[in-house]
MARBA-3410 file (N, C-alpha, C, O; in Angstrom, 1 decimal):
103
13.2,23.9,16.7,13.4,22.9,17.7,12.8,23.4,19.0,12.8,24.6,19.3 ~ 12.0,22.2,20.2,11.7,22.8,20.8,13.0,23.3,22.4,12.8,23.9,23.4 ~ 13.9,23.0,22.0,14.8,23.5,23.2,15.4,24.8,22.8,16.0,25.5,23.7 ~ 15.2,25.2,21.9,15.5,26.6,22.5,16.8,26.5,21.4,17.0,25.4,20.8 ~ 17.9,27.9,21.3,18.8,28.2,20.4,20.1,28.0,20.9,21.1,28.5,20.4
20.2,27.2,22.3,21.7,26.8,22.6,21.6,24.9,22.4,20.9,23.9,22.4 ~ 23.2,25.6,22.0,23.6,24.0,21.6,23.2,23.1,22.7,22.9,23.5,23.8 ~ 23.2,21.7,22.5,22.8,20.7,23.7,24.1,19.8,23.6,24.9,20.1,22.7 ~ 24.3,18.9,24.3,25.2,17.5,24.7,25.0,16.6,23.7,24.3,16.9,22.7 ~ 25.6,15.5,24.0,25.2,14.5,23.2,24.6,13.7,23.8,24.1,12.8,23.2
24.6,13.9,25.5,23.5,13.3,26.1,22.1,13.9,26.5,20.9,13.4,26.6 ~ 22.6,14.8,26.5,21.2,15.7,25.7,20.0,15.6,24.4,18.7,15.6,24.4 ~ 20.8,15.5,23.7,20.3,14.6,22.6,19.5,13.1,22.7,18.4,12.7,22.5 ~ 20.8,12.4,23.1,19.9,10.7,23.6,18.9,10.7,24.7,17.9,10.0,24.7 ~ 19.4,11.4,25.6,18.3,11.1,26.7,16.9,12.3,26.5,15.9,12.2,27.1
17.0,13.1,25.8,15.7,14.1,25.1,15.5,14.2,24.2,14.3,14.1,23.9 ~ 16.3,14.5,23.2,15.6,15.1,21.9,15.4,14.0,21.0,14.4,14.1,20.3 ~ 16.4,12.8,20.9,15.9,11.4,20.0,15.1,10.6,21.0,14.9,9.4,20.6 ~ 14.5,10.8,22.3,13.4,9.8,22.4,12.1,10.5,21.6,11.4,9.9,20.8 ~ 11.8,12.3,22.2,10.9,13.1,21.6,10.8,12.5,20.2,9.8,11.9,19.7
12.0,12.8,19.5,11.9,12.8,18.1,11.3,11.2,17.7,10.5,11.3,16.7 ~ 11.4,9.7,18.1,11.2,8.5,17.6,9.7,8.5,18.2,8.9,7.8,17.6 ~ 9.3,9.3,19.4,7.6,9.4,19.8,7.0,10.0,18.7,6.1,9.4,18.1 ~ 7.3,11.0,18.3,6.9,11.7,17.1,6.4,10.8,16.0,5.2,10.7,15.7 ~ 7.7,10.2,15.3,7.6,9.4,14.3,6.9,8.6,14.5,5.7,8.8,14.1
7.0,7.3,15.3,6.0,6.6,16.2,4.9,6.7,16.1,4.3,5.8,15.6 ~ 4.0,8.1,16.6,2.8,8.8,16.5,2.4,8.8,15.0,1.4,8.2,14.6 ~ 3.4,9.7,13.7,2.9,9.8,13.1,2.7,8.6,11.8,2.0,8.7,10.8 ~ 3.6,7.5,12.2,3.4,6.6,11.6,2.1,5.2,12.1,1.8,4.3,11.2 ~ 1.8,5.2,13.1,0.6,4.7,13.8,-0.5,5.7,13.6,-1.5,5.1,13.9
-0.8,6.7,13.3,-2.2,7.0,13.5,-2.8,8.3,12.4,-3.9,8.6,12.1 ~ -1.3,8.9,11.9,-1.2,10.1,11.0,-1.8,9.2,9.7,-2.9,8.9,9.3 ~ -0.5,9.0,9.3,0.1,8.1,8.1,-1.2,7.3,7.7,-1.9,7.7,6.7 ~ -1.5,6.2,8.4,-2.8,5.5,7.7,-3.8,6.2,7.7,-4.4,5.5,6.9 ~ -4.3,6.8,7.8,-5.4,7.5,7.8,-5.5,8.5,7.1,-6.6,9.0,6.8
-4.1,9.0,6.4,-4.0,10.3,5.4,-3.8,9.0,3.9,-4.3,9.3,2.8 ~ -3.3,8.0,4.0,-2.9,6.9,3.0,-4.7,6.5,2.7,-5.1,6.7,1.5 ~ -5.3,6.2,3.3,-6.9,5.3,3.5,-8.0,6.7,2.3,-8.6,6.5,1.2 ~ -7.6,8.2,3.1,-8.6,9.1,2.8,-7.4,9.5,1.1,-8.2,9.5,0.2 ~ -6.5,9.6,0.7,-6.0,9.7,-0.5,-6.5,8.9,-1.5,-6.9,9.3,-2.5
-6.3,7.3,-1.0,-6.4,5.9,-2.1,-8.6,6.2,-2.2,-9.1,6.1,-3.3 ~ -9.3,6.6,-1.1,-10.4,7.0,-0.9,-11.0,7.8,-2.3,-11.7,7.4,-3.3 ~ -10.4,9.1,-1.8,-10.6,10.5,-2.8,-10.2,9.8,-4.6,-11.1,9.9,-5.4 ~ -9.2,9.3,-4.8,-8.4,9.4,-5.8,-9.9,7.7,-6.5,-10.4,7.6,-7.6 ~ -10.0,7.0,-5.3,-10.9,6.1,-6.1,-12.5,6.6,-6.7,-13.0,6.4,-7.8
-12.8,7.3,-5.4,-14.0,8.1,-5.8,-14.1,9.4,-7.2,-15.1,10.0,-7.7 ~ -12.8,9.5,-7.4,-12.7,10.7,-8.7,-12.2,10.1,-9.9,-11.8,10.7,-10.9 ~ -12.1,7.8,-9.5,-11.4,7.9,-10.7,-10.1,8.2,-11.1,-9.9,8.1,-12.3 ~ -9.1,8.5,-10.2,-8.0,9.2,-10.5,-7.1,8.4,-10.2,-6.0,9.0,-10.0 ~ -6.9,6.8,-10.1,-6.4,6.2,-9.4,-5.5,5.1,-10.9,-6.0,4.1,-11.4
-4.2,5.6,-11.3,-3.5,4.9,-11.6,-3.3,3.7,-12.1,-4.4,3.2,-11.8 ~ -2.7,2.9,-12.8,-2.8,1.4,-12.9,-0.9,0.7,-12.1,0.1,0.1,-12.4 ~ -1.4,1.4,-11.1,0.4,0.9,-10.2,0.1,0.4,-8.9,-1.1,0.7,-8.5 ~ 0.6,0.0,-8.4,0.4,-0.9,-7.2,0.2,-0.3,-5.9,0.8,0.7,-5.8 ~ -0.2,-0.5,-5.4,-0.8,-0.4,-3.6,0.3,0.6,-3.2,0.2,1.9,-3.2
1.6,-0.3,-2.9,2.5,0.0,-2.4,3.2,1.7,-2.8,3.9,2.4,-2.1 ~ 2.6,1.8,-4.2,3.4,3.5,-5.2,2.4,4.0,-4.6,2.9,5.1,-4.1 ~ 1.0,4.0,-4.4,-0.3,4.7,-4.3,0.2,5.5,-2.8,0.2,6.7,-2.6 ~ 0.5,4.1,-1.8,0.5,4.7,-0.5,1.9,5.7,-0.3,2.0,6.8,0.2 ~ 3.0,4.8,-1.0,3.9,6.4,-1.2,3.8,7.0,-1.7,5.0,7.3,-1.8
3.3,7.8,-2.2,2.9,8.5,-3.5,2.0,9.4,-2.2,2.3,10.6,-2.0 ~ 0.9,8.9,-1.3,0.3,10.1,-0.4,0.9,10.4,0.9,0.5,11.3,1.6 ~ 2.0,9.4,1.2,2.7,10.0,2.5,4.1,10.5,2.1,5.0,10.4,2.9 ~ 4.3,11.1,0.6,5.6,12.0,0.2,5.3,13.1,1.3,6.4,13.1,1.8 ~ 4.8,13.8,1.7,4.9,15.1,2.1,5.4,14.9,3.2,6.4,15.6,3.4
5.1,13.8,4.3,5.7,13.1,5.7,7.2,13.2,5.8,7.6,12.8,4.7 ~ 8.2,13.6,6.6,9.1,13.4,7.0,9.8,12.5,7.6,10.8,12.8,8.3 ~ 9.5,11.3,7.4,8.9,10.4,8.0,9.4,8.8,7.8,8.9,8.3,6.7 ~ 10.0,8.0,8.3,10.9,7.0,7.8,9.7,5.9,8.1,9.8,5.6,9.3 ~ 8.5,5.2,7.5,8.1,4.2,7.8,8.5,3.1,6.9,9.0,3.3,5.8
8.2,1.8,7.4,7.7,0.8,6.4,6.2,0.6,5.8,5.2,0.5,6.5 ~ 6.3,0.7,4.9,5.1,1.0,4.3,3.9,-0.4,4.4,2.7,-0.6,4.6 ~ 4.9,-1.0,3.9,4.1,-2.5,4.4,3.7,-3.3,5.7,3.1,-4.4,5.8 ~ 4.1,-2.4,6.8,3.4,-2.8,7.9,2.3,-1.9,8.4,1.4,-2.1,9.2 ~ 2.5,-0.7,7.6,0.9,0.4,7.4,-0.2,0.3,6.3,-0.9,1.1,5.9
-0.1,-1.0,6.0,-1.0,-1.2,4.8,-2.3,-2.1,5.5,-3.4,-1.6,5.2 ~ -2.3,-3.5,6.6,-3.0,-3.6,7.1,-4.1,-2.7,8.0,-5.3,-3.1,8.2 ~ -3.6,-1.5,8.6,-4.3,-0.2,9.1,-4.7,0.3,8.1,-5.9,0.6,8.3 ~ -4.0,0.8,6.6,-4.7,1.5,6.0,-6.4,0.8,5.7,-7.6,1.2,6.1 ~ -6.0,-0.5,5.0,-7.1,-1.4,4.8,-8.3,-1.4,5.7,-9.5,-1.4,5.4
-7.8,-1.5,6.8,-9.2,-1.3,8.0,-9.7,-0.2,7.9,-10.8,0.0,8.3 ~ -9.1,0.9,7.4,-9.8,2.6,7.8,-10.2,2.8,5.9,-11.1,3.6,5.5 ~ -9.5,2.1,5.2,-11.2,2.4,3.8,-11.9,1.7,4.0,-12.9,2.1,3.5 ~ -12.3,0.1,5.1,-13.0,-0.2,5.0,-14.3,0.4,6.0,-15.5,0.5,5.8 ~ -13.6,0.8,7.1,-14.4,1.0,8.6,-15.0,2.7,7.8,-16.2,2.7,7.7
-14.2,3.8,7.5,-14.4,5.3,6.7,-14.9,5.0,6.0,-16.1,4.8,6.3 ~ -14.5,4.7,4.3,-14.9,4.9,3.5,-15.7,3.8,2.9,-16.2,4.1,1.8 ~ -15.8,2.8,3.3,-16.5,1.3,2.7,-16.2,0.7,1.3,-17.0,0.4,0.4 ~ -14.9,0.7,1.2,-14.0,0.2,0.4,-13.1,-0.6,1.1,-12.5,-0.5,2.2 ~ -13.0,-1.7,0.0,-12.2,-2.9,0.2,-11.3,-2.8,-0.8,-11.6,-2.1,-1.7
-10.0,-3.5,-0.8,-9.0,-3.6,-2.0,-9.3,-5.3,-2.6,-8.9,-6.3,-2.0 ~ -9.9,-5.3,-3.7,-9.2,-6.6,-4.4,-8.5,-7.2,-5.1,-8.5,-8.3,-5.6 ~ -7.5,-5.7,-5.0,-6.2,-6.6,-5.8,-5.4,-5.6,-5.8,-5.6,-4.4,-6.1 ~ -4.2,-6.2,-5.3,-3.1,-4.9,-5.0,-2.2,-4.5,-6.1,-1.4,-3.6,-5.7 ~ -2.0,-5.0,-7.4,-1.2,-4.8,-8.2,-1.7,-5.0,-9.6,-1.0,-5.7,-10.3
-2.7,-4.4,-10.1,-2.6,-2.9,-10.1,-3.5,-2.8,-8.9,-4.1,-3.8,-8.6 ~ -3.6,-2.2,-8.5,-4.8,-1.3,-7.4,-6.1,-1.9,-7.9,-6.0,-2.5,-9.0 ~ -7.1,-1.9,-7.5,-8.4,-2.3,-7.5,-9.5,-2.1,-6.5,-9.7,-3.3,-6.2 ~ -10.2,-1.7,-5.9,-10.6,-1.1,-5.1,-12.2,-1.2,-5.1,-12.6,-0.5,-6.0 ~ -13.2,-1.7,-4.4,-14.6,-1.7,-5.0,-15.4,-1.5,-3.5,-14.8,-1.5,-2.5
-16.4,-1.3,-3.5,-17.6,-0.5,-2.6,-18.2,-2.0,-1.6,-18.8,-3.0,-2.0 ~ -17.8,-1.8,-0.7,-18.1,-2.8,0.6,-19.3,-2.8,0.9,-19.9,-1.9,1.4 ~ -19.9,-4.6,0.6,-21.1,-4.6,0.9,-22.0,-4.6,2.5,-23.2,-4.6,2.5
END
C-alpha cells in the first residue's frame, strides 16, 4: 500500500485510500482493459486460436488477470473501436465470435 505500515482511520480510508483506489480502477478500466481485450481477441484471431463462444467469455477470458470489477458490456464498444482503429478487424457476429479483416 502506498501509505506506509501504520494503520489509518476510517476517514482515512474514505477521504484517501478508496478515492485513490476507484481512480485506479477507473483508469484501468477506461484505457487498460480495452486495449489488453482488442490486442488478445487480435492475437488469438490472427493465430486462429479463437474459440466458438461468445464476445462476452473471449473478453473475460483476457481481462482474468485484472483485479478489477468492470462491466464488461460497457467495455465492448471501446474494445470494438481499437480492433478496428489497431488491428483492422471488425466483429460480425458476437455469438459465436466472428471476426474478419476491415476493408
Amino acid at each position: 500500500m502506498i501509505r506506509g505500515n501504520k494503520d489509518i482511520t476510517d476517514k482515512e480510508f474514505k477521504e484517501i485510500i478508496l478515492p485513490f483506489s476507484n481512480n485506479f480502477d477507473e483508469y484501468i478500466t477506461n484505457y487498460i482493459i480495452p486495449d489488453v481485450a482488442a490486442f488478445y481477441l487480435a492475437n488469438a484471431h490472427s493465430r486462429k486460436c479463437l474459440t466458438d463462444s461468445p464476445l462476452y467469455n473471449h473478453i473475460n477470458s483476457a481481462i482474468d488477470l485484472f483485479n478489477v470489477d468492470c462491466n464488461i458490456n460497457e467495455i465492448i464498444p471501446q474494445v470494438e473501436k481499437m480492433l478496428k482503429v489497431k488491428y483492422n478487424l471488425i466483429i460480425v457476429k458476437t455469438n459465436p465470435l466472428r471476426m474478419k479483416k476491415y476493408m
